[in-house]
C-alpha positions in Angstrom: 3.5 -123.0 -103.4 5.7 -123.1 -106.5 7.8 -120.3 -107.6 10.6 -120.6 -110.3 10.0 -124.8 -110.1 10.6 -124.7 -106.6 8.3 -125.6 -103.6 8.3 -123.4 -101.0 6.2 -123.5 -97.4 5.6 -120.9 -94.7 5.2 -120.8 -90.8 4.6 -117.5 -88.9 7.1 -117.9 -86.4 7.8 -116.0 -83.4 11.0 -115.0 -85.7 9.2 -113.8 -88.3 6.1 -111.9 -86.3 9.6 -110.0 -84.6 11.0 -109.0 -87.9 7.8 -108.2 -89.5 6.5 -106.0 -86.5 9.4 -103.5 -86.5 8.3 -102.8 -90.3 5.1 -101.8 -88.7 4.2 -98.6 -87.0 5.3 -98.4 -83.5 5.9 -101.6 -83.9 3.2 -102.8 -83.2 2.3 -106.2 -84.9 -2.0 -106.2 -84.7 -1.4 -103.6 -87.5 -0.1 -105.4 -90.0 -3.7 -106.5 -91.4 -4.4 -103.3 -91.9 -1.4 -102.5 -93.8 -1.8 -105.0 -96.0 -4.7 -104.0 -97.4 -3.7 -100.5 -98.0 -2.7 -101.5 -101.7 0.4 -99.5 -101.7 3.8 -100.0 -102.6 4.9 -100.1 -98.8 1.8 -103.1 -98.6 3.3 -104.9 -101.4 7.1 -104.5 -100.0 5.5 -105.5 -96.5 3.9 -108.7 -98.0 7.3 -109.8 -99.9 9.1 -109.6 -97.3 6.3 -111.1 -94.6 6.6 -114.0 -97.6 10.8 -113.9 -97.3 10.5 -114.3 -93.3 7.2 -117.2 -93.2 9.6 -119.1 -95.7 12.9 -118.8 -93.9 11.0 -120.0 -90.5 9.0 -122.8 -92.5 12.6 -124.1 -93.5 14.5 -123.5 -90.1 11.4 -125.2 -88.5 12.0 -128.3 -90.9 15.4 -128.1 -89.8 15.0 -128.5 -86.2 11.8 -130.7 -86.5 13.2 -132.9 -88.7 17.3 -132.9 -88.8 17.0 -132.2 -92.6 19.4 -129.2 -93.8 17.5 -126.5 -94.4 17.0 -125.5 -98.3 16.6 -122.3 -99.4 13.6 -120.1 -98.8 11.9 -118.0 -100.9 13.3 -114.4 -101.0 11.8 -110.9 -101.1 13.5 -110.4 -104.2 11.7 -113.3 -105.4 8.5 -112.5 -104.7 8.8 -109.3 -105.7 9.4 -110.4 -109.6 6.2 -112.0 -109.7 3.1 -111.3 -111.8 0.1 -109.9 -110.2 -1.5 -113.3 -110.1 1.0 -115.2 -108.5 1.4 -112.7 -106.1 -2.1 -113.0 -105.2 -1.8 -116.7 -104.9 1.2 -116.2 -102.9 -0.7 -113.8 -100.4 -3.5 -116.6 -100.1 -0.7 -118.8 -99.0 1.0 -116.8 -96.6 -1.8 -115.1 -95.0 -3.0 -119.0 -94.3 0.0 -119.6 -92.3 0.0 -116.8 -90.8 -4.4 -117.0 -89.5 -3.3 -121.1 -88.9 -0.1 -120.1 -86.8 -1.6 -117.2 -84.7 -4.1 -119.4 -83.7 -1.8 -122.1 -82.2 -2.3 -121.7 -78.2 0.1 -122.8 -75.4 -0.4 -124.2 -72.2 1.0 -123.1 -69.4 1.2 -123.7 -65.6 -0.8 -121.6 -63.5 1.9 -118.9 -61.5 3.1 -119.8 -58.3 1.8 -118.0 -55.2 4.4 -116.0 -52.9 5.9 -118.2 -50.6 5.2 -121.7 -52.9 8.3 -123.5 -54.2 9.0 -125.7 -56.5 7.1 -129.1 -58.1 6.2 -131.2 -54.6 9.1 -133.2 -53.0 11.6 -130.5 -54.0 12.5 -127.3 -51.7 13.7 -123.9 -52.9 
């Protein structure tokens, strides 16, 4: 998304679900849906700053991924000066990475049973 002339993009990162859950009650991050769609001022400050945290992992993620220097993200401050209708665009795009990255599963081995070791050919 543009803001100000300048691209921004946004990844819900562990990072960012960490910051953005101690902004929500008992910390708890399946809340944050619903607090979103309050349409309060907390919502609002919740959604800049869920913006502020998607962009800064978005551009540490490039970072890492790609060995390019990281440029800045987009701020809460930022988002916070926008109108009501590119705030609404913004929400559109942050929510999407946010649905697209919660989605993203892992595999993992199963666990070891007591008294396994470790891969074959190797003893503990």
């Amino acid at each position: 998304m543009t803001v100000y002339g300048t691209d921004y993009g946004f990844r819900f990162s562990v990072g960012a679900a960490m910051e953005i859950a101690k902004r929500c009650p008992e910390q708890k991050l399946e809340k944050l849906s619903e607090l979103l769609n309050e349409g309060t001022a907390q919502s609002l400050d919740l959604l800049c700053a869920l913006a502020e945290q998607c962009s800064l992992a978005y551009e540490q993620a490039r970072a890492f991924d790609g060995g390019e220097a990281a440029r800045g993200h987009l701020t809460r401050e930022m988002a916070l000066s926008l109108d009501f209708g590119q705030m609404a665009a913004l929400a559109g795009e942050v929510m999407a990475a946010v649905s697209a990255d919660a989605k993203t599963t892992v595999e993992t081995e199963p666990a070891k049973k007591n008294g396994e070791s470790g891969p074959p050919g190797k003893s503990a």
